[in-house]
Backbone as JSON, one array per atom type, in Angstrom:
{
  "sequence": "XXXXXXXXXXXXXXXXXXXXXXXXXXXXXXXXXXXXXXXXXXXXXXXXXXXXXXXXXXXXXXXXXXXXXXXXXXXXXXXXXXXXXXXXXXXXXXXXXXXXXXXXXXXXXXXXXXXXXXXXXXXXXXXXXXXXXXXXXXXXXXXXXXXXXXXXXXXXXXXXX",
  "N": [[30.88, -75.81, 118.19], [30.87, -75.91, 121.89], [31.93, -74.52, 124.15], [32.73, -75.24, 127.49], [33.06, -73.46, 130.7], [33.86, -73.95, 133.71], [33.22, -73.55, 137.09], [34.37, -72.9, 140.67], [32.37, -69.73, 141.96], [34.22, -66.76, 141.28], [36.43, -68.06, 140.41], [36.95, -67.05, 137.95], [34.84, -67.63, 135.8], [33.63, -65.97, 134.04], [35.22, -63.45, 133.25], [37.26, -64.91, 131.82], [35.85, -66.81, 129.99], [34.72, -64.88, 128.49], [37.06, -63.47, 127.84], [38.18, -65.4, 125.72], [36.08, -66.17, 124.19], [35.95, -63.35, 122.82], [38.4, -63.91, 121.85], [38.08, -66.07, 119.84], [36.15, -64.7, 118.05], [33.47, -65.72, 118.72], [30.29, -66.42, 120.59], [29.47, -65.57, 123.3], [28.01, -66.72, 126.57], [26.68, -66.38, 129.67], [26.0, -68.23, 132.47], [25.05, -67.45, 134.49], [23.04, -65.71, 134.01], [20.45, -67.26, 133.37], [19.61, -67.92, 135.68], [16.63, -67.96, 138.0], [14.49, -64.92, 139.49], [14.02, -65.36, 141.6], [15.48, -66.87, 142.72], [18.59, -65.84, 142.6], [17.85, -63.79, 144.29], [17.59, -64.83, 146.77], [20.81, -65.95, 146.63], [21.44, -63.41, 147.07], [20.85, -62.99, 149.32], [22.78, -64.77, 151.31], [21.53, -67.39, 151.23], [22.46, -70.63, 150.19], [21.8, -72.24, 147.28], [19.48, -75.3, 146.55], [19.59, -78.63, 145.06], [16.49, -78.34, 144.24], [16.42, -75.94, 143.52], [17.95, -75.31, 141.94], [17.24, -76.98, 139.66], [15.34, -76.15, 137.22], [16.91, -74.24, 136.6], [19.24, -75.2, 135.58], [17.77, -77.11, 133.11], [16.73, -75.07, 131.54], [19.69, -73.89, 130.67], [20.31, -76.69, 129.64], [18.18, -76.53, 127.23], [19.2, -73.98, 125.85], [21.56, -75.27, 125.07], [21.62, -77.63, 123.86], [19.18, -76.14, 121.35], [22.07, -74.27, 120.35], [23.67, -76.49, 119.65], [22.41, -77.95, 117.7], [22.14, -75.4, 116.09], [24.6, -75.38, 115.02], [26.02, -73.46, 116.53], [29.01, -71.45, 117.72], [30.27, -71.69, 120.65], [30.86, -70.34, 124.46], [30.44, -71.05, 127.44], [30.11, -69.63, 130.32], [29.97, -71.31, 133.47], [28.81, -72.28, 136.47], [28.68, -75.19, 137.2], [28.97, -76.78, 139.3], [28.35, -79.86, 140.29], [28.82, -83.06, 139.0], [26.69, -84.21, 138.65], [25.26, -82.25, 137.44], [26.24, -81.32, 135.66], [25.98, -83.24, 133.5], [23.55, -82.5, 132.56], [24.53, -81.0, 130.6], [26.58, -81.82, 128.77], [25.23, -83.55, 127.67], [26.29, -86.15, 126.36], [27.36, -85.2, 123.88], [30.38, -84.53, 122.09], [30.91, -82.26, 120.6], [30.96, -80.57, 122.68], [32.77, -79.13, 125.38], [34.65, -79.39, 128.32], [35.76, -77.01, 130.36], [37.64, -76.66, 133.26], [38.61, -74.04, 136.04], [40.38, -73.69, 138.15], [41.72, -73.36, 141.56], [43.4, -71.93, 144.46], [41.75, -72.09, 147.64], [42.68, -69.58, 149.15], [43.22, -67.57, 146.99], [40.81, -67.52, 145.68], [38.66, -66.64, 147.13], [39.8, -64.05, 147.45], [39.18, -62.83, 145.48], [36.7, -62.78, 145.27], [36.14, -61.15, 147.6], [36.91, -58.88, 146.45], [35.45, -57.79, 144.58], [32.45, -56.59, 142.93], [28.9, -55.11, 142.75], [28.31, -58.1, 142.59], [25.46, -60.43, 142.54], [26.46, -62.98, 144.26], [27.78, -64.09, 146.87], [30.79, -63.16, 148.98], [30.48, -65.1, 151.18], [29.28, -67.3, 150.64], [31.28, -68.76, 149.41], [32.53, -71.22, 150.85], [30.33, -72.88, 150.54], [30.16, -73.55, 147.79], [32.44, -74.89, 147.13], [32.24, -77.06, 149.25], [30.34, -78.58, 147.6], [31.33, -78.75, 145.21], [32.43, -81.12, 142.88], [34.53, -82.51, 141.46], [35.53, -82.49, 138.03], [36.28, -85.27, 135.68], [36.62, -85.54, 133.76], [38.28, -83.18, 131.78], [40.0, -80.34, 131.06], [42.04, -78.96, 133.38], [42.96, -75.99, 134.16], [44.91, -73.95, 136.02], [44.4, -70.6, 138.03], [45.81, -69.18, 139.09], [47.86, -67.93, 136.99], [47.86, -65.05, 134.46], [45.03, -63.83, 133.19], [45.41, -63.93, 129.8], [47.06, -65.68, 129.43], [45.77, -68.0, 130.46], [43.76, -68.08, 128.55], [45.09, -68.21, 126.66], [46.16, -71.03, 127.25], [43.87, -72.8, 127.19], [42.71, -72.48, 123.94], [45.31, -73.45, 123.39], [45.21, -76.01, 124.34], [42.59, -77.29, 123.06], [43.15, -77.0, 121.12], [42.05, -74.47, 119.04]],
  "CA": [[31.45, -76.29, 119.42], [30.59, -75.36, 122.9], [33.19, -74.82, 125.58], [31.65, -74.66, 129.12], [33.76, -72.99, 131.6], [33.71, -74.28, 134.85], [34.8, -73.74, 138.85], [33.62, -71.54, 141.9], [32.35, -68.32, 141.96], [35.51, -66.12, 141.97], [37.25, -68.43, 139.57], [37.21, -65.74, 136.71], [34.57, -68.09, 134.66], [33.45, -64.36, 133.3], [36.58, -63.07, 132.95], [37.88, -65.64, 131.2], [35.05, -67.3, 128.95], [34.54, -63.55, 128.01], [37.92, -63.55, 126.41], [38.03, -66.59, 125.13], [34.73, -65.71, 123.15], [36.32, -62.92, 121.72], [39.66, -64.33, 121.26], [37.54, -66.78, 119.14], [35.14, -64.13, 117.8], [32.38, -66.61, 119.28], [29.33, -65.6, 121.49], [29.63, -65.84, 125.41], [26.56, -66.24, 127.76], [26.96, -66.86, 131.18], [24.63, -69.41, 133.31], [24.22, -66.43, 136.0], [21.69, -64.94, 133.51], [19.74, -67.64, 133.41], [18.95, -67.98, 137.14], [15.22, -67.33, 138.35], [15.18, -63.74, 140.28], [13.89, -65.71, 143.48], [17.57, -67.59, 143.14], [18.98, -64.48, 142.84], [17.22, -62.75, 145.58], [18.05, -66.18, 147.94], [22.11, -65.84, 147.26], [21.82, -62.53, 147.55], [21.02, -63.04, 151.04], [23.59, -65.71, 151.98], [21.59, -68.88, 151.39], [22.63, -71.39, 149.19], [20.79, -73.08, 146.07], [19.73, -76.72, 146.88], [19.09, -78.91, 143.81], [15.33, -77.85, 143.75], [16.18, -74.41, 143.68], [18.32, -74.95, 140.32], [16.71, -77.72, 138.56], [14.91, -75.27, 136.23], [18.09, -73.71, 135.99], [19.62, -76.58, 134.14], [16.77, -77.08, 132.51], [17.19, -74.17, 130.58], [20.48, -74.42, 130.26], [20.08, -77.39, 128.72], [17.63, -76.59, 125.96], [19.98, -73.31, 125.21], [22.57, -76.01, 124.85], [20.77, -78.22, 122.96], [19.53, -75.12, 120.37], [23.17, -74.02, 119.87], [23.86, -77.15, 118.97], [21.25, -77.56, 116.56], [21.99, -74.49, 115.13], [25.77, -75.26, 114.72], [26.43, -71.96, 116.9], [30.03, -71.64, 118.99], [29.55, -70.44, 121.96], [31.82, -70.12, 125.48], [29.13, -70.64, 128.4], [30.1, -69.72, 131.8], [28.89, -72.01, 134.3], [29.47, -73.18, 137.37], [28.74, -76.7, 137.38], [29.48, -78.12, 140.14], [28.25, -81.1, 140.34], [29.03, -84.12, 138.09], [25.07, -84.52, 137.95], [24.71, -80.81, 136.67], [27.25, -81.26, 133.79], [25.12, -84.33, 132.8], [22.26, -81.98, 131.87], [25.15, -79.48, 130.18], [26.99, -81.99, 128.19], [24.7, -84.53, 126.98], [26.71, -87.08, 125.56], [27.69, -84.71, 122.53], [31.79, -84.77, 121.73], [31.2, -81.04, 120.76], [31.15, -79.92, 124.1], [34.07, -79.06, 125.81], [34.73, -78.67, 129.78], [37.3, -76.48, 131.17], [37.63, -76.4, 135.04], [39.31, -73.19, 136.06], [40.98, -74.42, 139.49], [42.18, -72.45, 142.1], [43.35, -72.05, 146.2], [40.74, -71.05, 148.17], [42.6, -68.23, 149.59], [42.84, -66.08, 145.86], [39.2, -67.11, 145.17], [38.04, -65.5, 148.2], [40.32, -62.56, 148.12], [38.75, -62.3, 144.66], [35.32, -62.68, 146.09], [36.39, -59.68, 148.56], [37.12, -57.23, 145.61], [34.2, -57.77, 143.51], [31.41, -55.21, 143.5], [27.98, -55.48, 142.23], [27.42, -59.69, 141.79], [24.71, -61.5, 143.9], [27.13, -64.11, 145.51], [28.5, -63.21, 148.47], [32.28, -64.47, 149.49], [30.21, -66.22, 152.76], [28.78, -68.94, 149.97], [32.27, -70.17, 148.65], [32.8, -72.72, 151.28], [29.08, -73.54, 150.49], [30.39, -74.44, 146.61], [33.74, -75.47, 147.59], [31.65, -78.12, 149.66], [29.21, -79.17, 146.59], [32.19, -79.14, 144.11], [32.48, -82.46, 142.44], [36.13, -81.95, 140.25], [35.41, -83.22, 136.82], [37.26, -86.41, 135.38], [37.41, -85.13, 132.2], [38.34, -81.81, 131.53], [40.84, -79.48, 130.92], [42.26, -77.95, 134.1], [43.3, -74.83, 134.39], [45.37, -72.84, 137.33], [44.14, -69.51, 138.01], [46.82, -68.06, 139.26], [48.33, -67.12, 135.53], [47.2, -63.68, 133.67], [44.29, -64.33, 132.01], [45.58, -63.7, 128.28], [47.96, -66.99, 129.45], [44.58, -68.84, 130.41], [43.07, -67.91, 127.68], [45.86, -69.19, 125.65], [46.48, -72.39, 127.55], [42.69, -73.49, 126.65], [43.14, -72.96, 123.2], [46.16, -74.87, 123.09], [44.49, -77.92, 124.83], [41.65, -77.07, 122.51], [43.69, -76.57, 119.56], [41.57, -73.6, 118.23]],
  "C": [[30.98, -75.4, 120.57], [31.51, -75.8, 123.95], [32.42, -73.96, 127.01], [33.32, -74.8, 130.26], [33.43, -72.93, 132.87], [34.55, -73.56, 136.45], [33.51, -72.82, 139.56], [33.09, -70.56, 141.26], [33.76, -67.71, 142.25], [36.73, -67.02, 141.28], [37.73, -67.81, 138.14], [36.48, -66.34, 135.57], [34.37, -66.52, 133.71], [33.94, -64.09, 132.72], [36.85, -63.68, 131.64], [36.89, -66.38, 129.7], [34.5, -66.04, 127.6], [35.77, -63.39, 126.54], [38.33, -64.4, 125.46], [37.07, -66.52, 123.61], [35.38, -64.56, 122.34], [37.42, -63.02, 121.01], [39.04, -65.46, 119.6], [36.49, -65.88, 118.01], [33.86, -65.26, 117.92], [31.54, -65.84, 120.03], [29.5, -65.95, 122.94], [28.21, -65.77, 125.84], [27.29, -67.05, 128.73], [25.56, -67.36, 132.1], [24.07, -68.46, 134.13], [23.11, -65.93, 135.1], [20.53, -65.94, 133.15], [18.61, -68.31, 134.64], [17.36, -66.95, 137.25], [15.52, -66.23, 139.44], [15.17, -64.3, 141.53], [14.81, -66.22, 143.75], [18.29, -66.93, 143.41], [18.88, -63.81, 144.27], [17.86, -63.89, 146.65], [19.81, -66.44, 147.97], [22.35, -64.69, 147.15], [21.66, -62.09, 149.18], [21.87, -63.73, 151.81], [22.85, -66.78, 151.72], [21.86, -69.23, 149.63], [21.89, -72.05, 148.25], [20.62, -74.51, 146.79], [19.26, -77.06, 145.19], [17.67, -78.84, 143.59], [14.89, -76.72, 143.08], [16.9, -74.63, 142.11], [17.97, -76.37, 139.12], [16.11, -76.71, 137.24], [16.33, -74.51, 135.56], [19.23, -74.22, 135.21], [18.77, -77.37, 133.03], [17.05, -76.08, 131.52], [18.2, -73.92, 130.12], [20.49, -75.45, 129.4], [19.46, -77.01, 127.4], [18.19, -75.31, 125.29], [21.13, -73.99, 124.52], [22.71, -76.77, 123.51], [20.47, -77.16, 121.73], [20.72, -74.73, 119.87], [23.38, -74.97, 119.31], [23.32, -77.46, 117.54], [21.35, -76.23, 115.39], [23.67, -74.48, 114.29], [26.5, -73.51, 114.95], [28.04, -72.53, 117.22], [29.64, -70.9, 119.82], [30.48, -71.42, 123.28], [30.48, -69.76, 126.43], [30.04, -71.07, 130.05], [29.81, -70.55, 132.53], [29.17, -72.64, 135.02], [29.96, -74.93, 137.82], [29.57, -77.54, 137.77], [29.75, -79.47, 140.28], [28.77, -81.83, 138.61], [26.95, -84.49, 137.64], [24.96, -83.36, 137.07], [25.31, -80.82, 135.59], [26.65, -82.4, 132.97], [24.25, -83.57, 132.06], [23.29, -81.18, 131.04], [25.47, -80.72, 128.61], [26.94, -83.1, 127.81], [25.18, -85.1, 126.08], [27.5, -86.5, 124.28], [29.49, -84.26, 122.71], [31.86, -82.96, 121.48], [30.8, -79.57, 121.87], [32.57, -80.0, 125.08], [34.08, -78.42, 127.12], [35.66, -78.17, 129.85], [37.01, -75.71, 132.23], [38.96, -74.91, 135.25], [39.72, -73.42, 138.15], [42.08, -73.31, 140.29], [42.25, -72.83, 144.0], [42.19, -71.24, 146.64], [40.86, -69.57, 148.49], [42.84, -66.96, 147.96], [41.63, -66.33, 145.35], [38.35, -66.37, 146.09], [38.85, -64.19, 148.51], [39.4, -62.01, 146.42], [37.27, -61.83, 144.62], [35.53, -61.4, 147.15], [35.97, -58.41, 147.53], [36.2, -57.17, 144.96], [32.89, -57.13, 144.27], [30.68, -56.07, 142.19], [27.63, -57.25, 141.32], [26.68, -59.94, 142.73], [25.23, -62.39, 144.83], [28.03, -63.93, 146.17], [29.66, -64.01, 148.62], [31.79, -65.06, 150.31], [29.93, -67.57, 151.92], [30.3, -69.37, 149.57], [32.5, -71.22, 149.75], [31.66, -73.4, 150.73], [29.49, -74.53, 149.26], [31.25, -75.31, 146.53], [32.84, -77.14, 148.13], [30.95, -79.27, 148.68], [30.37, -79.14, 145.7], [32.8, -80.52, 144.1], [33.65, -82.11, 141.37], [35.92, -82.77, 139.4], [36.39, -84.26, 136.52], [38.0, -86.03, 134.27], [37.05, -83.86, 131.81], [39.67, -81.11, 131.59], [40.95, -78.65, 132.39], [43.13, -77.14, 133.9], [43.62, -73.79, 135.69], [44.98, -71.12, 136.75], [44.65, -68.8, 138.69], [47.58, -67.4, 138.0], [47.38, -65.94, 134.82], [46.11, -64.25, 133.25], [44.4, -64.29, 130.25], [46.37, -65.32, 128.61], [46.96, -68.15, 129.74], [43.94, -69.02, 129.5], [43.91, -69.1, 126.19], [46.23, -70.47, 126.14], [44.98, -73.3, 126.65], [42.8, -73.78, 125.61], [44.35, -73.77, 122.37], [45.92, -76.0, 123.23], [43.71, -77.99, 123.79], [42.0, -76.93, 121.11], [42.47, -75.84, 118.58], [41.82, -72.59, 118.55]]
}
């Protein structure tokens, strides 16, 4: 199974898919490591991705996706996915994929975006995602105002594992 952990920057996918993964003893990767450095380098300056800039980056995603599957891994993948197109390339038709939107007010994702040291995306882009966020139909939401051990455990309750 693959559970893809969704929302803003500053929604705690990290955080949270992190413990999840080891609440599960499962593997975690997170989508930010699969960004090209020039993506990198471009929201580390303030501009935003357009979909040219991360096609490749679902692209690969994908065929990590795809492999896990194939290999009958588990695995807890970070990832923003915004859009309703971008989760198309994530969760190709396959039943053992699992979304969960981690949903939140703007004002504690940007105070969380304040406190955070050393990531590339700057609190100036969340309106940018906020803007491009497409809210899934089907998926597990999740408020991120609760602890994360209580997030952690809401999922696998929806998730019954």
């Amino acid at each position: 199974m693959i559970i893809l952990i969704m929302g803003v920057s500053g929604s705690g996918k990290t955080t949270i898919g992190q413990l999840l993964a080891d609440s599960l003893q499962w593997e975690f990767r997170d989508a930010d490591n699969f960004h090209l450095p020039k993506n990198i380098d471009k929201m580390r300056r303030g501009i935003p991705l357009d979909d040219a800039d991360r096609l490749p980056w679902l692209q690969d995603i994908q065929a990590a996706i795809k492999n896990w599957l194939e290999e009958n891994q588990n695995v807890v993948l970070a990832c923003s996915a915004l859009k309703d197109s971008y989760r198309q390339y994530f969760l190709i038709g396959d039943k053992r994929i699992k979304l969960v939107y981690l949903q939140g007010s703007f004002e504690l994702i940007q105070k969380r975006l304040q406190e955070r040291q050393n990531h590339f995306m700057p609190e100036k882009l969340l309106q940018s995602q906020l803007d491009a966020l497409e809210e899934p139909a089907d998926a597990i939401y999740v408020d991120i105002s609760q602890p994360p051990q209580e997030i952690v455990q809401e999922i696998r309750d929806s998730l019954q594992i």
